[in-house]
PAZAPA-4460 file (N, C-alpha, C; in steps of 0.05 Angstrom, whole numbers, plus 32768, in hexadecimal, padded with zeros to 4 digits):
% residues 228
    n_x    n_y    n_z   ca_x   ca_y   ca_z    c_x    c_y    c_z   seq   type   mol
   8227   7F66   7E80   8222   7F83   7E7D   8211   7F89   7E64     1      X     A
   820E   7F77   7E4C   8207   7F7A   7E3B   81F0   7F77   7E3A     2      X     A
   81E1   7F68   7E48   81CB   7F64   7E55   81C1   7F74   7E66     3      X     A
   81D0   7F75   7E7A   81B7   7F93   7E8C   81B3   7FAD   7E7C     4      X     A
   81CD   7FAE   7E65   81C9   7FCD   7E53   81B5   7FC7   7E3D     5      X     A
   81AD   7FA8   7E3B   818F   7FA8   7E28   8182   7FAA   7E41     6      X     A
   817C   7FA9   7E50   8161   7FAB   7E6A   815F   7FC8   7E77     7      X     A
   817A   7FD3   7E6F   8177   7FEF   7E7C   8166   7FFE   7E62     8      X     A
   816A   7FFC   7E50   8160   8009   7E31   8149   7FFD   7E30     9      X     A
   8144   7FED   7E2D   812B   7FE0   7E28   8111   7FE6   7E3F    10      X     A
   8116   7FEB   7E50   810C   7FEE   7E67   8108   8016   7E62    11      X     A
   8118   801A   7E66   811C   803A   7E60   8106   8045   7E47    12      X     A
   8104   8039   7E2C   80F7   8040   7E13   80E2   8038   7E27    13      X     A
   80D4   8021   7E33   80B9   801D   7E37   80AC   8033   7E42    14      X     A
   80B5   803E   7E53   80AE   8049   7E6B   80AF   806B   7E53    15      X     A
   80C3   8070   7E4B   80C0   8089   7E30   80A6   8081   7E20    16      X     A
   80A3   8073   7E16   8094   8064   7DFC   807A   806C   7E06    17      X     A
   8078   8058   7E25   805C   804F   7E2A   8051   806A   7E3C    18      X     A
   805C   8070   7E54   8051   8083   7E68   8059   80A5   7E54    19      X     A
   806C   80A8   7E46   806C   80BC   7E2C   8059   80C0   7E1B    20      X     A
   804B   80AB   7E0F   802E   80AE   7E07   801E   80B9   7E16    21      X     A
   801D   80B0   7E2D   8008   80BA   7E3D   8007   80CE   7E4A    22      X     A
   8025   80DE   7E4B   802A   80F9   7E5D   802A   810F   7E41    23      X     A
   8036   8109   7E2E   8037   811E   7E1B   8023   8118   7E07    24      X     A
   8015   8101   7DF4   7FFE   810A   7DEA   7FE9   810A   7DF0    25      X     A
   7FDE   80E6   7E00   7FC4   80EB   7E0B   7FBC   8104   7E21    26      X     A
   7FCA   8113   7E27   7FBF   8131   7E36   7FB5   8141   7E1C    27      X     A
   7FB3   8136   7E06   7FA5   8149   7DF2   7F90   8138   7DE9    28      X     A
   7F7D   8141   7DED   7F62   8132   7DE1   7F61   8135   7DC8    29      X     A
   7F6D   8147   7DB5   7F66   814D   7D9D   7F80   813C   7D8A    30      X     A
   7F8E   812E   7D98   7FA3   811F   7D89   7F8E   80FA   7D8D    31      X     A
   7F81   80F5   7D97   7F6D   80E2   7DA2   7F7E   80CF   7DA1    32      X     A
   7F8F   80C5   7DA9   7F9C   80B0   7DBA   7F97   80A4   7DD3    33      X     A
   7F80   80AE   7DDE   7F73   80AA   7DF7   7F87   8094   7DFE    34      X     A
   7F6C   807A   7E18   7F7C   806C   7E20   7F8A   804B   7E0C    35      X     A
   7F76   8051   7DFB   7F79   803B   7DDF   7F9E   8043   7DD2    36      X     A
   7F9B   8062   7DCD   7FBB   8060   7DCB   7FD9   8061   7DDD    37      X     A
   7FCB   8064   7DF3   7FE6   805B   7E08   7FE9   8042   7E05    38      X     A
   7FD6   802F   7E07   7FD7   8010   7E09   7FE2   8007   7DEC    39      X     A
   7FE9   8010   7DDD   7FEE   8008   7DC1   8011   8015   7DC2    40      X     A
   8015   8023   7DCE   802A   8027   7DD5   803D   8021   7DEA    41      X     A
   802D   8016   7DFC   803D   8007   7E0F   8045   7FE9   7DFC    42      X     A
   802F   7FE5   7DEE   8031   7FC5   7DE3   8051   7FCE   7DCC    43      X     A
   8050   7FDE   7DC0   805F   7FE5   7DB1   807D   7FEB   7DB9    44      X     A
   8081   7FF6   7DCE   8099   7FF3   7DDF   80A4   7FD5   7DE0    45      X     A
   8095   7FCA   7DEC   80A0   7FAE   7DEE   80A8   7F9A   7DD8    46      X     A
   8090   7F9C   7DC7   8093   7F89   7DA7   80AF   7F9C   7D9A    47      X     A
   80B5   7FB6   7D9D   80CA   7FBD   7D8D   80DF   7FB5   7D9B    48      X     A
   80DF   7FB4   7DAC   80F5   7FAE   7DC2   8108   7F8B   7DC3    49      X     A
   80ED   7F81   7DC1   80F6   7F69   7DC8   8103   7F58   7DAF    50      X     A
   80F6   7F64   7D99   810B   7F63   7D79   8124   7F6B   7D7C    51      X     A
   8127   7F84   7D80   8139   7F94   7D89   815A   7F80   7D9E    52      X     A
   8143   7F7F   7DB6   815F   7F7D   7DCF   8156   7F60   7DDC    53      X     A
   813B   7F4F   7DCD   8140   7F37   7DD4   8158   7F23   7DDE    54      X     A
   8160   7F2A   7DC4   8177   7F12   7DBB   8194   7F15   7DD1    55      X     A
   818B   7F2B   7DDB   81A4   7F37   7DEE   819F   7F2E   7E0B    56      X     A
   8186   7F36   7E0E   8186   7F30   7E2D   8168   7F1E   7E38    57      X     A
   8156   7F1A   7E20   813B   7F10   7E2A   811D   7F22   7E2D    58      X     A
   8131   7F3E   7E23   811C   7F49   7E25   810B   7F4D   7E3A    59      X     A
   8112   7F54   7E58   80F8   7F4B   7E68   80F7   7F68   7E6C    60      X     A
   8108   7F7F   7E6B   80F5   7F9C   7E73   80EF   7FA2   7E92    61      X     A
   80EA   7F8B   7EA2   80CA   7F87   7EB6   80D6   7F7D   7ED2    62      X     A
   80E0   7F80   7EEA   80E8   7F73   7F02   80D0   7F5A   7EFA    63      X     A
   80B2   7F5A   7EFF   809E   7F4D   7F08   80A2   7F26   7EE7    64      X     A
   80AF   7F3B   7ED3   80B6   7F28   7EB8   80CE   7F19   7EBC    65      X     A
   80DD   7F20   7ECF   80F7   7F14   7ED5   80EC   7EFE   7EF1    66      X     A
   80E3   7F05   7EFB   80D9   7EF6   7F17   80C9   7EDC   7F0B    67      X     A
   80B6   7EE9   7EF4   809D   7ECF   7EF6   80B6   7EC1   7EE0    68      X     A
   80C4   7EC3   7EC9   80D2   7EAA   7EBC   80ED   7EA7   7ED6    69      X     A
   80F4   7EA9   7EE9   8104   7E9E   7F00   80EF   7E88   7F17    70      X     A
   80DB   7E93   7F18   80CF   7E7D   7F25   80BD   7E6B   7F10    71      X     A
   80BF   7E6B   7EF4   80B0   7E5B   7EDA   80CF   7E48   7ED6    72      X     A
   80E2   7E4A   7EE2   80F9   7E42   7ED8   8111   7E46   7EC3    73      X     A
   810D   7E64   7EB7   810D   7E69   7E95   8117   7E7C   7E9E    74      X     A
   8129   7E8A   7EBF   8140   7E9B   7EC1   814B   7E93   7EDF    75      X     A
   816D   7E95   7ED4   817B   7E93   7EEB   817A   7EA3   7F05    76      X     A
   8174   7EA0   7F1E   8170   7EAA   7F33   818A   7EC0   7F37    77      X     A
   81A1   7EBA   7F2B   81B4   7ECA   7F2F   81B7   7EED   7F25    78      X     A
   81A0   7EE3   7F10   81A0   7EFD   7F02   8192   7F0D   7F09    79      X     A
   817B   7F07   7F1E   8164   7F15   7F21   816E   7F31   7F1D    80      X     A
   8179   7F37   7F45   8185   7F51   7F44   8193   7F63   7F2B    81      X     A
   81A0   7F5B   7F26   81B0   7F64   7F11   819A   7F73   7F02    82      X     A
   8183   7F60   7EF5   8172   7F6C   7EE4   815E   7F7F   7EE5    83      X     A
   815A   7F74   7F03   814B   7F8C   7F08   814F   7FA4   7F0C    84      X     A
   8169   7FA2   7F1D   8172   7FBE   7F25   817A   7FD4   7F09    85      X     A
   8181   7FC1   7EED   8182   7FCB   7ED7   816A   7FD2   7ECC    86      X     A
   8155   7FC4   7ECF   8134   7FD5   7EC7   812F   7FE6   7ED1    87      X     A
   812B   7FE5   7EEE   8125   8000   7F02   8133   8018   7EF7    88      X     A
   814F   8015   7EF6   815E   802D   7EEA   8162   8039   7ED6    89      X     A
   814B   8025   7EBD   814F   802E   7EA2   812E   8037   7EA2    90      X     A
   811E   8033   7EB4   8102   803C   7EC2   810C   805E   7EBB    91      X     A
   811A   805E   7ED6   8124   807E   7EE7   8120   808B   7ECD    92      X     A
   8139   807E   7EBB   8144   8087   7EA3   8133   8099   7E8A    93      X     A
   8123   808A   7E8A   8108   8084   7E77   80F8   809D   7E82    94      X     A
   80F0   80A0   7E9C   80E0   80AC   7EA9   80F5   80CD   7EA8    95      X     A
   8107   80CD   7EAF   8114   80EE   7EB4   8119   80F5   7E99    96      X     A
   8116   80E6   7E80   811F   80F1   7E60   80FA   80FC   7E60    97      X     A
   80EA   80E6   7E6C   80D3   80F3   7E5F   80C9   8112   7E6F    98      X     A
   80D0   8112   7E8F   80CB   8129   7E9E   80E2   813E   7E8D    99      X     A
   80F6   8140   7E81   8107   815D   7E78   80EF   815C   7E5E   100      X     A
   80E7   8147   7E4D   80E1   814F   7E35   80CB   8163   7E3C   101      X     A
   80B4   814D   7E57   8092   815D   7E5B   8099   817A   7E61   102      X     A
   80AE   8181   7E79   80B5   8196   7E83   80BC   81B2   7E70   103      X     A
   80C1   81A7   7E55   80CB   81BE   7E3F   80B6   81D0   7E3C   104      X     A
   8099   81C1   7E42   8083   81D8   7E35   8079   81E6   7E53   105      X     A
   807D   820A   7E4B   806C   8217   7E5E   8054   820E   7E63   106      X     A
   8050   820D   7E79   803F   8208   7E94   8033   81F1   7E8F   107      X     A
   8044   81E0   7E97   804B   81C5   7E9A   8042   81BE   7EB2   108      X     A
   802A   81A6   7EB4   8029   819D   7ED9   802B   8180   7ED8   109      X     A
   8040   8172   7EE9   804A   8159   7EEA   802A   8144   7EF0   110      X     A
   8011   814F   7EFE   8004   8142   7F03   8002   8122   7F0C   111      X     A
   7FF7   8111   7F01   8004   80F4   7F10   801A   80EA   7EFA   112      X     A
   8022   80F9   7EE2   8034   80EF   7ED3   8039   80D1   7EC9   113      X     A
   8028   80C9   7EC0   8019   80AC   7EB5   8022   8097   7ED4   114      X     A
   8024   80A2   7EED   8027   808C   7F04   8010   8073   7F0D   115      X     A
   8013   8066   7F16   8000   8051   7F19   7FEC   805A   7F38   116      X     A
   7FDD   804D   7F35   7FC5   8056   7F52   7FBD   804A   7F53   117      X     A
   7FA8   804B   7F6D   7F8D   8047   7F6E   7F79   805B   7F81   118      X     A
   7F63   804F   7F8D   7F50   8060   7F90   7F49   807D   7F88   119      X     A
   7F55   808D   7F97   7F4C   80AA   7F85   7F68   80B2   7F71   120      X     A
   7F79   80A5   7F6E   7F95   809E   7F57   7F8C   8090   7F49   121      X     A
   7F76   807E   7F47   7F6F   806B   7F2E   7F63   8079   7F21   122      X     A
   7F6C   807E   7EFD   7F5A   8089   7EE7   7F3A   808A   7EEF   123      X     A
   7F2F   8069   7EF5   7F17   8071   7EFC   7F0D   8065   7F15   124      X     A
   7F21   806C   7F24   7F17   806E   7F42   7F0D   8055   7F51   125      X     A
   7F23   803E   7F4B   7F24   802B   7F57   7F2A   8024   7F6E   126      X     A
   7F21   8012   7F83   7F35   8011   7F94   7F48   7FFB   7F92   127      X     A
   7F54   7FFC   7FB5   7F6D   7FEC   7FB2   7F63   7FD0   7FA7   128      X     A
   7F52   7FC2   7FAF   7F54   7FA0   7FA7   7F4F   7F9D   7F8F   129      X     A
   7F44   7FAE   7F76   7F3B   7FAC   7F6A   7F53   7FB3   7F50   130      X     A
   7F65   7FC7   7F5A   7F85   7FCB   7F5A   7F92   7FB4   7F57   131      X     A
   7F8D   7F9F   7F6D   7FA1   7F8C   7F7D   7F97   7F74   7F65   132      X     A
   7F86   7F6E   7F60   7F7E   7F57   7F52   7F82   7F61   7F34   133      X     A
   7F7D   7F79   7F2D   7F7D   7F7E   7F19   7F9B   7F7B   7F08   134      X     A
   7FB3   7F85   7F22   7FCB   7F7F   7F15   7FDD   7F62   7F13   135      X     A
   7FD1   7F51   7F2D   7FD9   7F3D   7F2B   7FCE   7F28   7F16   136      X     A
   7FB7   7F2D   7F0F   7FA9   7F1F   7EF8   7FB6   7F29   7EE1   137      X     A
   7FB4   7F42   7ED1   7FC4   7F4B   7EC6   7FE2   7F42   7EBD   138      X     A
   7FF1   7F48   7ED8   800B   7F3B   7ED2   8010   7F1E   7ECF   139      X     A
   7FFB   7F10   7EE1   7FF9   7EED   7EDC   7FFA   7EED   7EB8   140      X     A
   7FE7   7EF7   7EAB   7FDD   7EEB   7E89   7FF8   7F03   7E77   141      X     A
   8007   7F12   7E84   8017   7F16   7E77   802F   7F04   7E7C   142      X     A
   8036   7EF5   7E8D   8050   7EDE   7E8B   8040   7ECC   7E83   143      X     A
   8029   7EC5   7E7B   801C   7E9D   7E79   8024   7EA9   7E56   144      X     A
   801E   7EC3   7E46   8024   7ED2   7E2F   803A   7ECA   7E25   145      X     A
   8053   7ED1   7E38   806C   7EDD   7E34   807E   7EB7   7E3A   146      X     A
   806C   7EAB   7E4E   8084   7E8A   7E45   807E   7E84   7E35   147      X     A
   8059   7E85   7E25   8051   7E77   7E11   805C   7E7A   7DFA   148      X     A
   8061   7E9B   7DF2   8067   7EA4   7DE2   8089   7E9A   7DDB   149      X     A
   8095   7E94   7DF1   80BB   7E96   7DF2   80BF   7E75   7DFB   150      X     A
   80AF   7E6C   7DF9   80AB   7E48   7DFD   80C0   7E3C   7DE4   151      X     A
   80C7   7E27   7DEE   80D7   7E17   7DD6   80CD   7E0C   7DBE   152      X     A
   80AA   7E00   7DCA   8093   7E00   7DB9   8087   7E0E   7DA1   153      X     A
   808C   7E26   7DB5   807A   7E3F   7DA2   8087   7E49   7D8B   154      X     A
   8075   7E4A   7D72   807F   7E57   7D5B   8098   7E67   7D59   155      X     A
   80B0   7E69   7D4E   80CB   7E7A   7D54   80B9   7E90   7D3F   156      X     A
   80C1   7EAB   7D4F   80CA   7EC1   7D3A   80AC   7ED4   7D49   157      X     A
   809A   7EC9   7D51   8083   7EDB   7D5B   8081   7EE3   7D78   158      X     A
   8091   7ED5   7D8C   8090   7EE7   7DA5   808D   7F02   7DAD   159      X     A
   809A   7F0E   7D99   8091   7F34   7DA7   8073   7F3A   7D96   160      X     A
   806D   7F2A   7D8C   8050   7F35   7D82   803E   7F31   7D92   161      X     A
   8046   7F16   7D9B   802E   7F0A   7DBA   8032   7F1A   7DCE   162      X     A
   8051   7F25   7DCF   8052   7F2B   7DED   8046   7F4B   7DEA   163      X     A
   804D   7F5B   7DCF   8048   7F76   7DD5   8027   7F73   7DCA   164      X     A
   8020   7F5C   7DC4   8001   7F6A   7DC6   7FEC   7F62   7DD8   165      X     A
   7FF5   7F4B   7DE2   7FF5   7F45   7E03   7FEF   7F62   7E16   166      X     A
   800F   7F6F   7E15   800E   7F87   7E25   7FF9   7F9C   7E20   167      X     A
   7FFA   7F9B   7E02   7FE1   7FB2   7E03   7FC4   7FAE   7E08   168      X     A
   7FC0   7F9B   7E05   7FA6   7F89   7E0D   7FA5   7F95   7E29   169      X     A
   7FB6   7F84   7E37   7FB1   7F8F   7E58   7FB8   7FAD   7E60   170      X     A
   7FC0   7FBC   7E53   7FB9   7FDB   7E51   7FA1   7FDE   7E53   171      X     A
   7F94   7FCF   7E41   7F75   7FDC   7E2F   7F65   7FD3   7E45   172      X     A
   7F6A   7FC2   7E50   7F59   7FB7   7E6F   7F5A   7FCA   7E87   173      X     A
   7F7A   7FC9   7E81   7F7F   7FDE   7EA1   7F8E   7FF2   7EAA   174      X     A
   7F89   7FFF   7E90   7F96   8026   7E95   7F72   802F   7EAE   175      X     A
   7F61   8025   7EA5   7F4C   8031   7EB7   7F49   8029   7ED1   176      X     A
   7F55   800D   7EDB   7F5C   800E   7EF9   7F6F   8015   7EFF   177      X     A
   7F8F   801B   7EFD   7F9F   8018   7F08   7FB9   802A   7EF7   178      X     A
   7FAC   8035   7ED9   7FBF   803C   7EC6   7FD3   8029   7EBA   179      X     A
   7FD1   8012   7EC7   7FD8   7FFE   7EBE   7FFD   7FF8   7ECD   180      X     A
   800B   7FE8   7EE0   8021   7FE3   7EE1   802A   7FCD   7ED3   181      X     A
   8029   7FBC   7EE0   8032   7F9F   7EDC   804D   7FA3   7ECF   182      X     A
   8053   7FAC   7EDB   806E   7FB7   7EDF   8086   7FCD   7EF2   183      X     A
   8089   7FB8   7F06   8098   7FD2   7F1D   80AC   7FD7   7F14   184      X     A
   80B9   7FDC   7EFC   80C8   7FEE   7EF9   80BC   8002   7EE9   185      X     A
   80A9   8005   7ED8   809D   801C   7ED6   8091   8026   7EE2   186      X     A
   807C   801B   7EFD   8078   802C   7F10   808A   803C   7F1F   187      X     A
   809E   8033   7F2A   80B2   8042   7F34   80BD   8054   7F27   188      X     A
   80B9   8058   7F0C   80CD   806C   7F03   80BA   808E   7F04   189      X     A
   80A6   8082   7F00   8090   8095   7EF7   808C   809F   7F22   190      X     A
   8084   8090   7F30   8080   8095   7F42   8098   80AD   7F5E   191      X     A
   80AE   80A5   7F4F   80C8   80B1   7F57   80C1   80CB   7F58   192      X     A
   80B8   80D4   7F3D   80B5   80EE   7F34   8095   80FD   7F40   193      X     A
   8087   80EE   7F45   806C   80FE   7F54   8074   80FA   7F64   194      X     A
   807E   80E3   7F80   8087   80E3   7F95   8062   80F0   7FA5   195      X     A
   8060   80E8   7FC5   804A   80ED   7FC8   8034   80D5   7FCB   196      X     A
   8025   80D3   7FC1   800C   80BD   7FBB   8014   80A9   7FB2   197      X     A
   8024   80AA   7F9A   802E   8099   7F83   8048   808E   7F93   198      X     A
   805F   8093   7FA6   806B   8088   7FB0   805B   8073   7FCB   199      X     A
   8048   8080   7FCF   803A   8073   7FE3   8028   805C   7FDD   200      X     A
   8026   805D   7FC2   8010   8045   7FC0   8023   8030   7FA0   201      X     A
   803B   8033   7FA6   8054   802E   7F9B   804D   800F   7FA1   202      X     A
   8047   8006   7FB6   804A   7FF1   7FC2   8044   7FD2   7FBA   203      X     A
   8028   7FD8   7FAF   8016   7FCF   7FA4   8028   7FCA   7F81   204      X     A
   802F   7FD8   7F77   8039   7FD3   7F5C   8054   7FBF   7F5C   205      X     A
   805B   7FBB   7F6F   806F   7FAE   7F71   8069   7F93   7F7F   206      X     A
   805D   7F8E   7F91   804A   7F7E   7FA0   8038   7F68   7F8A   207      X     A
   8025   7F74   7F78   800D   7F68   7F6B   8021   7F55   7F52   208      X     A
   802B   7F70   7F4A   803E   7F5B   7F1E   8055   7F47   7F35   209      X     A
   8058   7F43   7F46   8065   7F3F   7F4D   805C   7F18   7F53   210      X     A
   8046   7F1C   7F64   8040   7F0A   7F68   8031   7EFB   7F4C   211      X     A
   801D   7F0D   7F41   8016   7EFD   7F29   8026   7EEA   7F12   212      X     A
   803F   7EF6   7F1C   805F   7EEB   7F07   8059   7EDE   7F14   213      X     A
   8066   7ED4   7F29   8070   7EB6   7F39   8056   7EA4   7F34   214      X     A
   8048   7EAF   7F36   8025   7E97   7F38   8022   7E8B   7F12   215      X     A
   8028   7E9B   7EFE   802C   7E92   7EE7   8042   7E86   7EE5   216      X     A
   805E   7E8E   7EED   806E   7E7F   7EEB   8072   7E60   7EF3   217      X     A
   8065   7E5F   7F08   8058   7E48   7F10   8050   7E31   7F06   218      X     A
   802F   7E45   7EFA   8025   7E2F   7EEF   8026   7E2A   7ED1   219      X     A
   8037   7E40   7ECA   8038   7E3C   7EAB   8055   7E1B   7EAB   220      X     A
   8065   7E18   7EC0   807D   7E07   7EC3   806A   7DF7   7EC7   221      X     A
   8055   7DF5   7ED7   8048   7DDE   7ED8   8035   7DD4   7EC4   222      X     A
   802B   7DE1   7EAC   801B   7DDE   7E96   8037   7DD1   7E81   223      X     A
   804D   7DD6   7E83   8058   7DD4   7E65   8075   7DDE   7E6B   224      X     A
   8087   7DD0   7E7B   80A7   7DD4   7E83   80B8   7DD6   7E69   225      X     A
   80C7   7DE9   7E6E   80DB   7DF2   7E58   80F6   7DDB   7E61   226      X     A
   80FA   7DCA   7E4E   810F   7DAB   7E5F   8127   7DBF   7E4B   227      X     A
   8137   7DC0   7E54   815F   7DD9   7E49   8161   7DBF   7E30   228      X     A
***
């Protein structure tokens, strides 16, 4: 339990932290946080986080982060569920603290509410394959990131630096196709609440980080096995 209540929180702040930037300041051009500061804040969610609630549960935040170290070998298959169903719900979580906060200011419009898309839902009007590659590539170089960084090998004490600036990196690539998921539990949380388009092209966010985990998990076990 101690563990899914770091994945429910940790998961919850991202989704506040990251899609919060982007619903309550970047809608102000004159605070200039554009798309350079959402991505600096998604990265920042995670690097605080994983200091934070590492040591508790692994830090993964991510269904698509739990999947690719289960098929990399580096998580028990038993836990998947468990974990996820505790991201998704600390997603919801994350997402309805930030809809009461946006909702406080008169004439408030939920708009796509930082949700993920494509074609005429993509920031700049992407379509789907371009979506589809973009997240699975994406999510692939965020787990080859995240074993390198949490490897037995790798330097102790710097993993959330790699991993949260990793993440913002791939912000800075792909808030303009897709707003960026690589992560179905933040898509879902955000998408709950527009419901509509964003539930309908839901599919895809869960589908793409999904597969790009397993394909890094893969081959990162096959570059360089973590032996217990």
């Amino acid at each position: 339990m101690k563990k899914l209540a770091a994945e429910f929180i940790g998961t919850l702040w991202l989704v506040l932290g990251g899609c919060g930037s982007a619903v309550l300041a970047a809608a102000y051009p004159e605070l200039g946080i554009g798309f350079a500061g959402v991505a600096i804040a998604f990265g920042l969610t995670v690097l605080t986080m994983v200091y934070a609630l590492g040591h508790i549960s692994g830090a993964h935040f991510n269904p698509a982060v739990s999947i690719g170290l289960w098929a990399g070998g580096r998580f028990d298959k038993k836990d998947l569920i468990p974990y996820i169903l505790a991201q998704v719900l600390g997603g919801i979580a994350g997402a309805g603290i930030l809809y009461v906060i946006a909702t406080g200011k008169p004439g408030f419009e939920l708009g796509s509410f930082a949700a993920n898309g494509y074609g005429d839902h993509s920031p700049g009007g992407y379509n789907m394959i371009a979506a589809l590659v973009t997240e699975i590539v994406m999510t692939f170089m965020f787990l080859i990131v995240i074993m390198g960084a949490t490897h037995s090998k790798a330097p102790k004490g710097f993993a959330g630096i790699a991993i949260g600036l990793s993440l913002t990196l791939i912000h800075l690539i792909s808030i303009p196709v897709t707003n960026t998921s690589v992560n179905p539990a933040r898509s879902t949380s955000q998408a709950l609440f527009v419901g509509d388009w964003a539930m309908g092209q839901l599919w895809l966010f869960w589908v793409a980080p999904i597969a790009g985990a397993i394909i890094a998990g893969i081959v990162y076990k096959l570059m360089s096995p973590e032996k217990e």
